[in-house]
C-alpha positions, 0 to 999 in steps of 0.5 A: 516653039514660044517666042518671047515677049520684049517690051519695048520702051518708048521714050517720053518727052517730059511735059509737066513738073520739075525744073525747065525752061520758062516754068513758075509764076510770071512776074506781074505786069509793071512790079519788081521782080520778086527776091528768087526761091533759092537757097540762101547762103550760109551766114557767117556770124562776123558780117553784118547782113543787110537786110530789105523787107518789101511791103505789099501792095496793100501797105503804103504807110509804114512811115505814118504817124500811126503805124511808125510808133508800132514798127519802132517798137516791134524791132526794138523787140526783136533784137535778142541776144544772138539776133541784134538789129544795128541799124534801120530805116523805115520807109513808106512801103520797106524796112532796110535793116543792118543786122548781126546774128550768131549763125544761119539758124539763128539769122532765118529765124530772127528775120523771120521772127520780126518780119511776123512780128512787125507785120502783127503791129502793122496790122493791129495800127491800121485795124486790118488782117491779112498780109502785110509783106510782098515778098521773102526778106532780100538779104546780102552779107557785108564781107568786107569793111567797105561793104560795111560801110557802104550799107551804112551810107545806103541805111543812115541817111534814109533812116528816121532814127534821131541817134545811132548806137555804134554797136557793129564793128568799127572795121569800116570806119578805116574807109573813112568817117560818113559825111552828113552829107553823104549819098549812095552812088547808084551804079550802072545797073540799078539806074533802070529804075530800081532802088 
């Protein structure tokens, strides 16, 4: 009489590919870690995104008297119809940015759209090709009057721009007028060392 056959099935630990404990790329030695790989929230159109674009290593000028003429004038036109740059503050290796946008799509594709065209600037001023950011954009939705203003106190004193066109809602104002003087106040957390 025939037997029949059974296959057996062994388990197999999983070693390569997929989600797991301590896998991706390390962070470099001595940097900032990097803005993380995950999906970013749905934008709503009513809050102000505030926005930092990180240079990389390779970039240390943006300030410069070369270079800024060519960014100011890179995110002068970048602001359309349904992607309005508020407010921004261009630093040797970052660009804070105070936006709106009419949604989501509309939000990735106007940041994406400038950071490719002031990394085009950049690179026409110094003479140079290659890659001018270090990373994705960093980007946090202001929800609340509050936050709003807070993240004007953060960009408006840092920023290089002589006058200021009060295009965003004026919400934040209830919190109170910003003082010439006024700084951010550095939070527990970010006393580590990072800004």
């Amino acid at each position: 009489m025939a037997r029949r056959l059974q296959q057996l099935s062994l388990p197999s630990p999983r070693t390569w590919g997929g989600r797991r404990a301590g896998a991706g790329r390390k962070p470099t030695p001595g940097r900032r870690p990097g803005v993380p790989h995950v999906s970013r929230r749905a934008h709503v159109a009513a809050q102000p995104v505030h926005t930092t674009l990180r240079a990389g290593p390779a970039i240390r000028c943006l300030r410069s008297g070369r270079v800024f003429p060519a960014v100011r004038c890179a995110l002068a036109v970048a602001s359309h119809g349904s992607f309005r740059i508020l407010h921004f503050s261009v630093q040797d290796d970052h660009l804070h940015l105070i936006v709106e946008a009419d949604d989501t799509q509309v939000l990735a594709r106007g940041l994406r759209g400038l950071a490719i065209r002031v990394a085009r600037a950049v690179n026409r001023a110094l003479n140079r090709r290659g890659a001018v950011w270090g990373d994705r954009y960093h980007a946090r939705a202001l929800t609340s009057p509050r936050a709003v203003r807070n993240a004007l106190v953060y960009v408006m004193p840092r920023s290089v721009a002589q006058c200021f066109a009060w295009l965003a809602t004026v919400g934040w104002r209830k919190h109170g007028l910003i003082r010439l003087d006024e700084q951010p106040r550095i939070r527990a957390a970010a006393r580590g060392g990072r800004s």
